[in-house]
TIRO-2110 file (N, C-alpha, C; in Angstrom, 1 decimal):
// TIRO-2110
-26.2, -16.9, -66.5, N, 1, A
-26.9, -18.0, -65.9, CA, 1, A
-26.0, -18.9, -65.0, C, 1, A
-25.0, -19.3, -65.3, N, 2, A
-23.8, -20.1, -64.8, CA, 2, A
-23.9, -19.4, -63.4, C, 2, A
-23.7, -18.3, -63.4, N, 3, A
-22.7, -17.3, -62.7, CA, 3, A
-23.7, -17.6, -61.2, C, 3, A
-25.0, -17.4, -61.9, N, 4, A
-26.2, -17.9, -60.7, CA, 4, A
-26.5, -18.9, -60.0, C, 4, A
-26.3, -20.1, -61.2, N, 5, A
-26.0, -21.5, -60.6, CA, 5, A
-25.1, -21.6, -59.5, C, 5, A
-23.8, -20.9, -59.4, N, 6, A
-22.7, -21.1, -58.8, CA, 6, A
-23.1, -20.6, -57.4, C, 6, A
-23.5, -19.3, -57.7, N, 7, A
-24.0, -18.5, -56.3, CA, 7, A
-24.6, -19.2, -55.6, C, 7, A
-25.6, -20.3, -56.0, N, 8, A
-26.9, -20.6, -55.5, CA, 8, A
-26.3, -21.3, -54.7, C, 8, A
-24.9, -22.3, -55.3, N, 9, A
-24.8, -23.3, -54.8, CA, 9, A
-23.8, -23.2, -53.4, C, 9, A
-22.9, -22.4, -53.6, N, 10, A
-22.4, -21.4, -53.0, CA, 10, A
-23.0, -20.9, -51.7, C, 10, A
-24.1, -20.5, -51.8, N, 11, A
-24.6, -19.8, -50.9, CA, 11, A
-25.5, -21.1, -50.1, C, 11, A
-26.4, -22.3, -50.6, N, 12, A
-26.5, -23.3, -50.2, CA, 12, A
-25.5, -24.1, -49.0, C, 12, A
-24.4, -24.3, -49.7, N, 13, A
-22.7, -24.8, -48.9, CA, 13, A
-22.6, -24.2, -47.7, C, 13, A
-23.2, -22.7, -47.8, N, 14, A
-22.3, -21.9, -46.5, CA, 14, A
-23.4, -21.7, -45.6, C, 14, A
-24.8, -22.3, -46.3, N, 15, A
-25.4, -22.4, -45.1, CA, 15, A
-25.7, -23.9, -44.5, C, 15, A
-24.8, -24.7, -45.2, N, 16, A
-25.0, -26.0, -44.5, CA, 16, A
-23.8, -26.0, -43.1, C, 16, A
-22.7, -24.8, -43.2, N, 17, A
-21.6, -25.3, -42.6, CA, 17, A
-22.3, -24.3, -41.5, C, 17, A
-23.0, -23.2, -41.8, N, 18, A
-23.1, -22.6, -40.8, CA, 18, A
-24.1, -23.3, -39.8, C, 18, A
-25.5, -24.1, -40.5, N, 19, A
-26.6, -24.4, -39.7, CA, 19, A
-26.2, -25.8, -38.9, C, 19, A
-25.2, -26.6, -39.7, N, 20, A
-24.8, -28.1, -39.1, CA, 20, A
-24.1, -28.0, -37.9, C, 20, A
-23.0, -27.3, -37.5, N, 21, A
-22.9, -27.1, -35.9, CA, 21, A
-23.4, -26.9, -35.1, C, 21, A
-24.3, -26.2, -35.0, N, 22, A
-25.5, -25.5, -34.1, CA, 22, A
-26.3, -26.7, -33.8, C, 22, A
-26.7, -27.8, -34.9, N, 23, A
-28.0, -28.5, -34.7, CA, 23, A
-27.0, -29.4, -34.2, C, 23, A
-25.8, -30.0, -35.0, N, 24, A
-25.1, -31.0, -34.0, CA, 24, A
-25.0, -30.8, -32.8, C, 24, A
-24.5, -29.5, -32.4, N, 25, A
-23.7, -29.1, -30.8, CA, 25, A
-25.0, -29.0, -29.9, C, 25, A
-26.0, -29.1, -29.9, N, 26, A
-27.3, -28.9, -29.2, CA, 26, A
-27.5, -30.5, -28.8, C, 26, A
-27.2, -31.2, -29.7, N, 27, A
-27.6, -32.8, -29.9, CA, 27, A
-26.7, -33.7, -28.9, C, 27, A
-25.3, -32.8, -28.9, N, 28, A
-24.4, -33.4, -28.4, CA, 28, A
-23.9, -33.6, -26.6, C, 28, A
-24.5, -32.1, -26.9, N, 29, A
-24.0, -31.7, -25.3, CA, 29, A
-25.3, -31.5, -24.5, C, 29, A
-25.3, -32.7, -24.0, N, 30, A
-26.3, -33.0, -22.5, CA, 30, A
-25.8, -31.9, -21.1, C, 30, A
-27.3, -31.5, -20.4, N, 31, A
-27.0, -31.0, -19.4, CA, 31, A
-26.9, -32.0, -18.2, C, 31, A
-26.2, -31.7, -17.2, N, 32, A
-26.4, -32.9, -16.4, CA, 32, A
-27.0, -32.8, -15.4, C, 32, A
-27.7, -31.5, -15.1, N, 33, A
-29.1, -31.3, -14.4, CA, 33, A
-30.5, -31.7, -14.5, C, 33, A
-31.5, -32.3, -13.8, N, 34, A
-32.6, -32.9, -14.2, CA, 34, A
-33.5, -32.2, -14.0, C, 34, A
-34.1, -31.5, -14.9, N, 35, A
-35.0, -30.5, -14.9, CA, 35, A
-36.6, -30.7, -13.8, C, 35, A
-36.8, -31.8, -13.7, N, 36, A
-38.0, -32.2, -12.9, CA, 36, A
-37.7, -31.4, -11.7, C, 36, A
-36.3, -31.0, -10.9, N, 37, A
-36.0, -31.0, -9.5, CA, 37, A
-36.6, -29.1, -9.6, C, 37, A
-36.8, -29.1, -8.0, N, 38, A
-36.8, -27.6, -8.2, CA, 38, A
-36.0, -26.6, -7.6, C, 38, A
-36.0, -25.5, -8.0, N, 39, A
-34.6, -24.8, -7.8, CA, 39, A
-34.2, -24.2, -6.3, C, 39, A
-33.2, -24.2, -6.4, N, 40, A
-32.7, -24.3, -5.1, CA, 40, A
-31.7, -23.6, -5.2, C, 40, A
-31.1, -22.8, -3.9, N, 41, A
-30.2, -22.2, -3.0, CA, 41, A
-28.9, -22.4, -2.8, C, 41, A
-27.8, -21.8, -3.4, N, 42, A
-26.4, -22.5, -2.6, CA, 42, A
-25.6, -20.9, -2.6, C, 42, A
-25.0, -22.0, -1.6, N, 43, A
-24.1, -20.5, -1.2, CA, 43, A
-22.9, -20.3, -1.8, C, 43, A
-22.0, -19.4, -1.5, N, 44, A
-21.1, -19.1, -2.7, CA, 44, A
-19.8, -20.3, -2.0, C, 44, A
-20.0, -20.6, -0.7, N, 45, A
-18.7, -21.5, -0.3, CA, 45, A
-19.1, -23.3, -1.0, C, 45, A
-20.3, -23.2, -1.0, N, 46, A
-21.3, -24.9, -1.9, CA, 46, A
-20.3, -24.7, -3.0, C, 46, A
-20.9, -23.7, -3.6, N, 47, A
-20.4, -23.6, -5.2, CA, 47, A
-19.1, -23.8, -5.6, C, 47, A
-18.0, -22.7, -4.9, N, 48, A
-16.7, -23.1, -4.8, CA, 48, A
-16.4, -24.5, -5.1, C, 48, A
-16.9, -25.5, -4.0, N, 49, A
-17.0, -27.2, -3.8, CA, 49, A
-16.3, -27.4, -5.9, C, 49, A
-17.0, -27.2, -6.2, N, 50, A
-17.5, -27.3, -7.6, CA, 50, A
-16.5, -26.9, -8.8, C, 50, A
-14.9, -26.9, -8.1, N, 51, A
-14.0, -26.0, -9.0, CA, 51, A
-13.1, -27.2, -10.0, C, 51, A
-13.8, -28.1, -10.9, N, 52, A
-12.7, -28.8, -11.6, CA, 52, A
-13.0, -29.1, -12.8, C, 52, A
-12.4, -29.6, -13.5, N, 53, A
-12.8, -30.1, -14.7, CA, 53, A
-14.4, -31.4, -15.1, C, 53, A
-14.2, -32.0, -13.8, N, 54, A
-15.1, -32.9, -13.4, CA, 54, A
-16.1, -33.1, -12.6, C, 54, A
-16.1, -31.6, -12.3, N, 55, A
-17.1, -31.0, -11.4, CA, 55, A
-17.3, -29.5, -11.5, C, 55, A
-17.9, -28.8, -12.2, N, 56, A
-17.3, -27.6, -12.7, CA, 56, A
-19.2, -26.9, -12.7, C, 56, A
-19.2, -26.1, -11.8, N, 57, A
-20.4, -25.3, -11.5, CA, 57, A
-19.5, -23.6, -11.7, C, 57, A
-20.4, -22.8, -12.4, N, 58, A
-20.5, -21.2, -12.3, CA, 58, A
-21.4, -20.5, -12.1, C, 58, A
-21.3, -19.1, -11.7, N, 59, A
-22.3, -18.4, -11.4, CA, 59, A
-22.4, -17.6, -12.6, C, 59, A
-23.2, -16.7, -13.1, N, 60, A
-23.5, -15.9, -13.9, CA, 60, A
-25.1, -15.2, -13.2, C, 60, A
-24.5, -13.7, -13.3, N, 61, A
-26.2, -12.8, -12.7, CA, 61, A
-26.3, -13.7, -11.3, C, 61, A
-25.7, -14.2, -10.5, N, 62, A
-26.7, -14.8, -9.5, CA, 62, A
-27.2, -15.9, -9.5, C, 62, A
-27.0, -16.6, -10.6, N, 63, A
-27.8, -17.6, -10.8, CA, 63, A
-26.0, -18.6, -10.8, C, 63, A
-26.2, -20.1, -10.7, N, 64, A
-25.6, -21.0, -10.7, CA, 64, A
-26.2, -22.2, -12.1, C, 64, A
-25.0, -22.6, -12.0, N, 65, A
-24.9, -23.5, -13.8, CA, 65, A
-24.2, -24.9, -13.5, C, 65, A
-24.3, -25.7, -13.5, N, 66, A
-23.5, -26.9, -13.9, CA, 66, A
-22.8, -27.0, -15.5, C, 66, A
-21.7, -26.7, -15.6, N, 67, A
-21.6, -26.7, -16.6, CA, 67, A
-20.7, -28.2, -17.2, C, 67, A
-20.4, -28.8, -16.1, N, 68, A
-19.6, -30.0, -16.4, CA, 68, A
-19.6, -30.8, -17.7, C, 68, A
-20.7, -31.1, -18.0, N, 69, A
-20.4, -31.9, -19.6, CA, 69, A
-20.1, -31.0, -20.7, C, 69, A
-20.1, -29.4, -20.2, N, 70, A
-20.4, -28.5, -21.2, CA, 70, A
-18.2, -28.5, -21.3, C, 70, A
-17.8, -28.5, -20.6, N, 71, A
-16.6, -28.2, -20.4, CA, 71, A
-15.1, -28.7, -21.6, C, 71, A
-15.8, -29.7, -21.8, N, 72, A
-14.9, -30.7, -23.3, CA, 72, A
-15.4, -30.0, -24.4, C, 72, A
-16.5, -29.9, -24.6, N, 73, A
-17.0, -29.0, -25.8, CA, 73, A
-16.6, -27.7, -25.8, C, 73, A
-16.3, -27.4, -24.9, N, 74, A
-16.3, -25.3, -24.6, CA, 74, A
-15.5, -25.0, -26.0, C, 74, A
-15.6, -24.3, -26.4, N, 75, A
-14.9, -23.5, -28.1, CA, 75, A
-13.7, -23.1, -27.5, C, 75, A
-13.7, -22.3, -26.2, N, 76, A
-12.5, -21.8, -25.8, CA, 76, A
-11.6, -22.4, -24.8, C, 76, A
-11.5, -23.9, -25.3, N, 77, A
-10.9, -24.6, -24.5, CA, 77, A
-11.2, -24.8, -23.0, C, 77, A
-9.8, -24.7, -22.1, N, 78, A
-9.8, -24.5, -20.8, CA, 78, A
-10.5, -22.8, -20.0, C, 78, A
-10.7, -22.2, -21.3, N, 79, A
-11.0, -20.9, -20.6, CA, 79, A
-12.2, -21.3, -19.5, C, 79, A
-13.1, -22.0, -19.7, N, 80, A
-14.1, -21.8, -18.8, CA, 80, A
-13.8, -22.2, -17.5, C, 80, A
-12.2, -23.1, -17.3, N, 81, A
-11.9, -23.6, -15.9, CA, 81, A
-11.7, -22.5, -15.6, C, 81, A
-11.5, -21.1, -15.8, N, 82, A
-10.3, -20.5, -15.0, CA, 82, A
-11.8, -19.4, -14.2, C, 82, A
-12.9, -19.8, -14.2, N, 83, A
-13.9, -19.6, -13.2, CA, 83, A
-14.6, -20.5, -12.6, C, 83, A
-14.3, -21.9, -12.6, N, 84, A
-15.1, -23.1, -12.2, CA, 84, A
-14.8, -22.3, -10.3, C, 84, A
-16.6, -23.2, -10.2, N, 85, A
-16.8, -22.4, -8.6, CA, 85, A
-16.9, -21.2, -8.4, C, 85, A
-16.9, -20.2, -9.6, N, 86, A
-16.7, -18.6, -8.8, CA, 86, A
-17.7, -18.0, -9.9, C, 86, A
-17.3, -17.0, -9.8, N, 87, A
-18.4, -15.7, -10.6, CA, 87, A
-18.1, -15.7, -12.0, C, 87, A
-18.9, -16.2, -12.8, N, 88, A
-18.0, -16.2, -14.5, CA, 88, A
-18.9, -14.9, -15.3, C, 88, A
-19.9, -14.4, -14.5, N, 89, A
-20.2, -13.3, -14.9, CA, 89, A
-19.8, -12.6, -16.5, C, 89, A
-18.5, -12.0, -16.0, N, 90, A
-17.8, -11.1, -16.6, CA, 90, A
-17.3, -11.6, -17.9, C, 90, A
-17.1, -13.1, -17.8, N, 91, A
-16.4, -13.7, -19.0, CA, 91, A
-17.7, -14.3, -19.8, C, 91, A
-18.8, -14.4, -19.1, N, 92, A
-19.6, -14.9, -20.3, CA, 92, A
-20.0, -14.0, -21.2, C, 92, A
-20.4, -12.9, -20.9, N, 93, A
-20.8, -11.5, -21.5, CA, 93, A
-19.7, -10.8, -22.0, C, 93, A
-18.5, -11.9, -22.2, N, 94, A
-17.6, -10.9, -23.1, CA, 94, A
-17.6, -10.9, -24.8, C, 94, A
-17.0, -10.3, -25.4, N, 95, A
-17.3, -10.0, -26.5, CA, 95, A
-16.8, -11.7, -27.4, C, 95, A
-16.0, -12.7, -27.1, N, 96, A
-15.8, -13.7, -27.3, CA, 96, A
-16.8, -15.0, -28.0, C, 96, A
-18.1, -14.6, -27.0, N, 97, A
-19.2, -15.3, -26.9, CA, 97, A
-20.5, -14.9, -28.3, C, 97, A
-21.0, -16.2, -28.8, N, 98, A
-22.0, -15.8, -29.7, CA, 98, A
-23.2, -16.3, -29.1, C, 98, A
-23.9, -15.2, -29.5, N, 99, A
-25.7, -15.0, -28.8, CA, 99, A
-26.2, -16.6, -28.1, C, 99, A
-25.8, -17.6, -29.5, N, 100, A
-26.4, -19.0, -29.1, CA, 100, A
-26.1, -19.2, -27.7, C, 100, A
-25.0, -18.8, -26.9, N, 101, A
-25.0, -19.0, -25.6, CA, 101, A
-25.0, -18.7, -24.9, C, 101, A
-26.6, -17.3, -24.7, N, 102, A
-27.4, -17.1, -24.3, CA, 102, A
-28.5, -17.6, -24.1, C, 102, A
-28.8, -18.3, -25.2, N, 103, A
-30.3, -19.3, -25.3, CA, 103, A
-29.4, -21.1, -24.6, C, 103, A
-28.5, -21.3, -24.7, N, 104, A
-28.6, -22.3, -24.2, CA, 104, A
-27.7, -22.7, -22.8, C, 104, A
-27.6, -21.8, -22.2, N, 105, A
-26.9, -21.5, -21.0, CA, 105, A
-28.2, -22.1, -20.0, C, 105, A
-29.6, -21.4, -20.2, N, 106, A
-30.5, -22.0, -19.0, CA, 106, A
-30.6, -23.5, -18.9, C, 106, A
-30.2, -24.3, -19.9, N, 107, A
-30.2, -26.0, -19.8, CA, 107, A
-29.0, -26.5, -18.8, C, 107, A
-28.2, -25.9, -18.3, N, 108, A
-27.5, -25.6, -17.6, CA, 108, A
-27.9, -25.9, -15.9, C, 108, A
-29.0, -24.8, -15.4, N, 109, A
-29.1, -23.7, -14.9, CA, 109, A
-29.6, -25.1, -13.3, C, 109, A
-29.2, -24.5, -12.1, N, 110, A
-29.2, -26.0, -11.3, CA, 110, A
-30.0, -25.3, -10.1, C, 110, A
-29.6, -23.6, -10.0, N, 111, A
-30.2, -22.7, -8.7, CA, 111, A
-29.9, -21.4, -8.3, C, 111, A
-29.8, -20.8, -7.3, N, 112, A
-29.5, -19.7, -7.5, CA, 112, A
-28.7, -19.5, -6.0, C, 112, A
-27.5, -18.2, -6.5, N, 113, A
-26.8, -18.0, -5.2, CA, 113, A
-27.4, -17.6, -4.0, C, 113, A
-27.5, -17.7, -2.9, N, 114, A
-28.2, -17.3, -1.8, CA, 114, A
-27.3, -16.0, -1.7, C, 114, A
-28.4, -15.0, -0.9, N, 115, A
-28.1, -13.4, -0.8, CA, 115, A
-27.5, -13.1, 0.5, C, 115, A
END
């Protein structure tokens, strides 16, 4: 009976550590695009504009991100500078990344690259 107690509680703990980041980090990190506007067109030299820590847009699929407030939070540090302005494609869909940031990448999302 002990042995159960323990488990229970155990298994309670490790889902508070796992569920409490996810609902914090949603709460925390504002997009700094205003969803009302509607989507719009930049070219890949616009985008470039966009390469800093303080200004930091990516492309992924074609589509364009503001990722700027996302950039202090990133899990993997500086990694996300080393595409600010360019194609991050390849690095988002790397094996590094967990699912959650697939669902919250479109809060992001500002327009799309012109063809």
């Amino acid at each position: 009976m002990e042995i159960a107690v323990i488990a229970l509680i155990l298994a309670v703990l490790l889902g508070v550590f796992v569920l409490i980041p996810r609902h914090a980090h949603k709460n925390n990190v504002k997009s700094t695009v205003d969803n009302s506007k509607v989507s719009k067109s930049y070219s890949k030299s616009e985008v470039n504009l966009h390469n800093k820590r303080t200004d930091c847009w990516i492309i992924i699929k074609d589509k364009i991100y503001d990722v700027t407030s996302y950039v202090e939070e990133h899990p993997g540090g500086d990694a996300i500078l080393a595409h600010a302005g360019d194609d991050s494609t390849e690095g988002f869909f790397g094996p590094q990344h967990a699912t959650r940031v697939f669902d919250m990448i479109d809060d992001f999302y500002v327009g799309d690259l012109q063809k």
